[in-house]
N, C-alpha and C positions, 0 to 999 in steps of 0.2 A: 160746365159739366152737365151731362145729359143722364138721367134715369131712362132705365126700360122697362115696361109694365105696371106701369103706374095703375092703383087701385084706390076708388074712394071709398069712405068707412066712418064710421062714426064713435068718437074715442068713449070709451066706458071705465077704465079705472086704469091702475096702476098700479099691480102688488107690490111689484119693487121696482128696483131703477132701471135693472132690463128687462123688462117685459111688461104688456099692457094687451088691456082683452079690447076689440074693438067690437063693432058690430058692421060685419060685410054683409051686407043684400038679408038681412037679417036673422045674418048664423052670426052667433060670439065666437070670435077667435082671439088663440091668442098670438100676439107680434112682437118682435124683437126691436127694441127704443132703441136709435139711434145716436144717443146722447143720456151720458151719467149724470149730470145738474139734473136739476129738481124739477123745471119748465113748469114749476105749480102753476103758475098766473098763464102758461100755454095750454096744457095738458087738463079741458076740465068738461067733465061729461057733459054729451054731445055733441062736442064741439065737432066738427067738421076733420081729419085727416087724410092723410094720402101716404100710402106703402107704395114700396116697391117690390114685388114680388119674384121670388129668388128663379132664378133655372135651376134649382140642386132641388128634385121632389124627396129627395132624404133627407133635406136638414129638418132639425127640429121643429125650430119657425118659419114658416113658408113667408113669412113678409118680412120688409123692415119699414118702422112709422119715419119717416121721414121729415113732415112739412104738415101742419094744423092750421087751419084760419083760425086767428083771434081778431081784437078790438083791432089790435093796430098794423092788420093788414094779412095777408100770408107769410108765415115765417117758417123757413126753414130750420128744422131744428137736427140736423144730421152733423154729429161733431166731425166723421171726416171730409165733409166739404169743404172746410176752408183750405185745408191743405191742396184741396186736387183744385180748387178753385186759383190758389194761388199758382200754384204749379202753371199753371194753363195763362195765367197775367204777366207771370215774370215771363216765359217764352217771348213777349211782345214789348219789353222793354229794353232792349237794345243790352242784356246782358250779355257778354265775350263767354259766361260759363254759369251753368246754375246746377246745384247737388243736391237733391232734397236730402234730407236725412242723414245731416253732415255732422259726423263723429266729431267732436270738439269735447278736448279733455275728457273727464268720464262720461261727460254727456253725450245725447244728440242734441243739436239745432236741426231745426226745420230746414232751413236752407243755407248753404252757403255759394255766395255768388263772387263774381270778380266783371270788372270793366275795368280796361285798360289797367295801370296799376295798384288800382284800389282794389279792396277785400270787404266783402260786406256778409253780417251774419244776419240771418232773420227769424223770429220767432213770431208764427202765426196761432191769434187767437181769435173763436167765431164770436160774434156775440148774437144773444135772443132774447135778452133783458133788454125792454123799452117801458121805459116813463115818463111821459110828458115827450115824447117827441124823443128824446135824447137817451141812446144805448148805455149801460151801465156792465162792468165784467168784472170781478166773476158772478154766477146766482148763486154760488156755495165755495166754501172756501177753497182754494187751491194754494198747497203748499208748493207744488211743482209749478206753479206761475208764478212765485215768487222768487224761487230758484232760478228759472228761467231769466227774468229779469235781473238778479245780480248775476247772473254770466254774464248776459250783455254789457251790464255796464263796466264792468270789470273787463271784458274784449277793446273797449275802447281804450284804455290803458293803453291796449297791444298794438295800437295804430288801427283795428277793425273799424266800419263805420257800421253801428249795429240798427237795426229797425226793431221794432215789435210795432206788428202791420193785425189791426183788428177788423175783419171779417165780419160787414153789418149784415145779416142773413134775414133783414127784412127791408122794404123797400122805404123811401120818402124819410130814412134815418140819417144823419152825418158825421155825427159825433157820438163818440165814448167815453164815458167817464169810469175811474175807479171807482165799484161796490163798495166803498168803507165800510158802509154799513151791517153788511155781510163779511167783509175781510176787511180790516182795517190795514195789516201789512201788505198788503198787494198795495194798496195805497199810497203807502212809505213807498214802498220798491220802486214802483211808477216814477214817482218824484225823484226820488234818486236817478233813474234812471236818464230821467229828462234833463235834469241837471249836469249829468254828464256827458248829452250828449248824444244818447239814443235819438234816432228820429222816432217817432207814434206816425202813423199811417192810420186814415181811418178810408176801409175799404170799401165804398156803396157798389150795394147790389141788385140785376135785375132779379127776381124771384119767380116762378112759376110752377106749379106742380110736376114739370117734369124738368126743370133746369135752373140753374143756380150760375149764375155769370156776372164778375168784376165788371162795372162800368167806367 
């Protein structure tokens, strides 16, 4: 996926989860975060950002903070790129049919796909927690990822072959691990999941300030 009007800045604070003052060409503004996790160890003054800036000259926030250089490289921090990211990977894997945003029970799934007579659900998650080399998800709890993953496991019951495919949003990373430490039931959940049979996908990507692409 490709951004338009890419703008570089320099991050200044964070009042709350969406929105942060940056410093453009040395005016503070402020911009729309594209991701509700906490990105504390991404998001730390001066660091280096990149918005993209909107075509709507009436919205509020004329930017959105997108992508920071930290320690361990340029990371993408825009929650809804995994999805358009993946959107754009499954087209090229010999899928017969792919649905984003597929109404399953009360829920949605991310995606629902088919090949020949198989049914496959998929729940995509980004990640932008790296330590020591190795991605970690979630940075803050999520109950609706744990949700997430007893549906799927619970799909396979149904004859589905389910994935939860995680979205590395920074480059030279390959693996993800469960945040216990942060969530401990995302943890359990994972496991269970694996054990029944879910595939984990772990998705590396190229990174650049104006594009985000599954390799």
């Amino acid at each position: 996926m490709k951004y338009k009007n890419i703008v570089k800045a320099k991050f200044i604070s964070r009042p709350n989860r969406f929105i942060a003052q940056v410093d453009i060409k040395g005016h503070e503004t402020t911009v729309h975060v594209k991701n509700t996790g906490r990105c504390k160890e991404l998001l730390l003054p001066g660091a280096t950002v990149y918005l993209e800036k909107s075509d709507n000259p009436s919205r509020k926030t004329l930017y959105d903070l997108v992508a920071v250089e930290a320690e361990v490289g340029l990371v993408n921090i825009d929650s809804q790129a995994p999805n358009a990211v993946v959107n754009e990977w499954l087209a090229t894997q010999d899928y017969d049919l792919v649905i984003p945003e597929y109404k399953y029970g009360n829920s949605r799934i991310d995606f629902y796909m088919e090949r020949g007579a198989d049914k496959f659900l998929m729940e995509v998650k980004g990640c932008t927690l790296i330590k020591d080399g190795i991605g970690y998800f979630p940075d803050a709890p999520t109950e609706r990822g744990v949700k997430h993953l007893r549906e799927l496991t619970a799909a396979t019951r149904l004859g589905y072959k389910a994935i939860i495919a995680f979205v590395i949003q920074v480059e030279g990373v390959n693996e993800v691990r469960p945040n216990v430490d942060t969530h401990p039931e995302f943890g359990v959940a994972l496991a269970e999941a694996k054990a029944a049979g879910v595939e984990v996908l772990f998705l590396q990507c190229q990174v650049k300030e104006d594009e985000l692409v599954i390799i």
